[in-house]
PAZAPA-4460 file (N, C-alpha, C; in steps of 0.05 Angstrom, whole numbers, plus 32768, in hexadecimal, padded with zeros to 4 digits):
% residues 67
    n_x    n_y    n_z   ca_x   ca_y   ca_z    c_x    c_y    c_z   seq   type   mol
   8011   7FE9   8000   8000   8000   8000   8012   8019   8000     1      X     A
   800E   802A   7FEB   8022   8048   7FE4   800F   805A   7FFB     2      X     A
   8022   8066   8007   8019   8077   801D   8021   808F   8008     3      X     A
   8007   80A4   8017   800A   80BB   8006   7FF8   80D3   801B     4      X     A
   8005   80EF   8011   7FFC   8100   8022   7FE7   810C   802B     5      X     A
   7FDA   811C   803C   7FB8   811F   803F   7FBE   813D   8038     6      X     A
   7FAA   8144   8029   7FA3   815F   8015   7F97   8172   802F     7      X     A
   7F93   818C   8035   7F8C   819D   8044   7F64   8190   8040     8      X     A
   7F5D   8192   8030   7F41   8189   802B   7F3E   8171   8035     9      X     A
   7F4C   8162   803A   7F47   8143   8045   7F4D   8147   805F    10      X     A
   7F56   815B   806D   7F56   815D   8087   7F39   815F   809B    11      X     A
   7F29   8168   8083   7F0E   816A   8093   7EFE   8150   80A3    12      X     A
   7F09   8132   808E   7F05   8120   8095   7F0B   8113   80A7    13      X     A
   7F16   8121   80BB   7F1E   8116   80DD   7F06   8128   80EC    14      X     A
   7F03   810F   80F6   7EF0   811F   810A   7EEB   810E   812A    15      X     A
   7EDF   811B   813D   7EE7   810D   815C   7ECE   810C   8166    16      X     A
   7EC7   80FF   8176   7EA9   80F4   817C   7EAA   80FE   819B    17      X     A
   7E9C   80F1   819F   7E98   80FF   81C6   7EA4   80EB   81DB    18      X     A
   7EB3   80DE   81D3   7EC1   80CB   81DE   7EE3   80D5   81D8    19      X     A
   7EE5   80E2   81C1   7EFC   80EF   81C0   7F0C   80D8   81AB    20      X     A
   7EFA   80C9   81A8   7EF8   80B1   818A   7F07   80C2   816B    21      X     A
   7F1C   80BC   8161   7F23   80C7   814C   7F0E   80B2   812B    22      X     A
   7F03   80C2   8125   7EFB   80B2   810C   7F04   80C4   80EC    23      X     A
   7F0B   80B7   80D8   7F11   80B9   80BD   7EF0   80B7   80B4    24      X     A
   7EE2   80C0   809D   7ED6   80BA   8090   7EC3   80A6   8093    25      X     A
   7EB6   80AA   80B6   7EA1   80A6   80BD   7EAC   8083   80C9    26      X     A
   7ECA   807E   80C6   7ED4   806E   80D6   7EE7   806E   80EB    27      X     A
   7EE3   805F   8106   7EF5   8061   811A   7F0F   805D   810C    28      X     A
   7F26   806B   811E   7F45   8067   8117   7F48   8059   812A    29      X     A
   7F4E   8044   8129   7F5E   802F   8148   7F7F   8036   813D    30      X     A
   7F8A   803C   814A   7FA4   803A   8150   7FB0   8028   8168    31      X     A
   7FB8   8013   8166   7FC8   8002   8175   7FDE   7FF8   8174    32      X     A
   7FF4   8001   8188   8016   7FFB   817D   8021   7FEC   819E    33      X     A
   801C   7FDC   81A1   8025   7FD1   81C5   8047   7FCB   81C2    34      X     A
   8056   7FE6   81D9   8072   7FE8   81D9   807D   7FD2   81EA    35      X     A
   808A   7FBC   81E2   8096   7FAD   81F5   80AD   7FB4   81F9    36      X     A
   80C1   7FAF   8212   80D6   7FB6   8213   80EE   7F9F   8221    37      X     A
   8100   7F9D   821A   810D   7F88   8224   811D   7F82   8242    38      X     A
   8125   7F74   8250   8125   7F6D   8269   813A   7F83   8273    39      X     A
   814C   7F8D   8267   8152   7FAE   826B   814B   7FC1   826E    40      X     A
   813A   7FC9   8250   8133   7FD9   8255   8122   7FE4   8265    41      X     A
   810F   7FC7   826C   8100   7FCF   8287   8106   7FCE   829E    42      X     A
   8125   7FC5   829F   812D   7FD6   82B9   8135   7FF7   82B5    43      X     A
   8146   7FF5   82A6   814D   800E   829F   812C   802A   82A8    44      X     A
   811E   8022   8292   8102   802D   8297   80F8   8035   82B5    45      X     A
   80FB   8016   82C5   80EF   801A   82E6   8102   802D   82EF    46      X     A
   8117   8027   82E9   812A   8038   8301   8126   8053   82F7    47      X     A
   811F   8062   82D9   8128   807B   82D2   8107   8084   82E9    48      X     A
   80F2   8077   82E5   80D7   8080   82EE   80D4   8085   830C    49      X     A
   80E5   806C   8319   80EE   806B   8332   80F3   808A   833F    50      X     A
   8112   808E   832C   8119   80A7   8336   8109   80C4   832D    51      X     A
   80FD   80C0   831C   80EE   80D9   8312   80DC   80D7   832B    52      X     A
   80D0   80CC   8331   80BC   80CB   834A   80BE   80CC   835F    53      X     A
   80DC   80C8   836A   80E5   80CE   8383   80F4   80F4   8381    54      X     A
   80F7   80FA   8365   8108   8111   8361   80F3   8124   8367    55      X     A
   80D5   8117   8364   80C1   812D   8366   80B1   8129   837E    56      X     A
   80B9   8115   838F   809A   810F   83A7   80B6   811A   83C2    57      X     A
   80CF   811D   83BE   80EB   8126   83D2   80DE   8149   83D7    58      X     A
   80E6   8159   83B9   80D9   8174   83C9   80BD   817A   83D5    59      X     A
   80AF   8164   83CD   8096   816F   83DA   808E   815E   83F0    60      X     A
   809E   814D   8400   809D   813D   8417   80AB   815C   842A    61      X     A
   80CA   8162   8418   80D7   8177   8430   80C3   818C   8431    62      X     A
   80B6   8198   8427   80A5   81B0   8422   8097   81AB   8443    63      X     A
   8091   8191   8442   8080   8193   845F   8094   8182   847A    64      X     A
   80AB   8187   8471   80B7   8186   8480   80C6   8161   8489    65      X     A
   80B7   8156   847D   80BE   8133   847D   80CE   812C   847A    66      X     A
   80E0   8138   8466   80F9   812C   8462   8111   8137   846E    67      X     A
***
């Protein structure tokens, strides 16, 4: 299948429902891509989230004085 570009006029053809549902041309868009990651990287991953989460719950523990 030749992929090819969408014209300013064909833009009208997106449109969003009340669910926040994207549809083309009176059809839903499903988009589904499930990221797996390998036994690294999901450490790598825990530990970076780890510290992002301690980097942000530290000043606002000392704020009230806890830490």
């Amino acid at each position: 299948m030749a992929l090819r570009t969408i014209s300013l006029s064909e833009l009208d053809n997106f449109k969003m429902d009340e669910n926040g549902d994207l549809h083309w041309k009176d059809g839903k868009v499903y988009v589904h891509k499930r990221i797996s990651l390998r036994g690294y990287e999901l450490a790598l991953a825990t530990i970076g989230a780890t510290g992002a989460l301690l980097a942000g719950v530290h000043p606002f523990l000392h704020s009230f004085g806890w830490v």
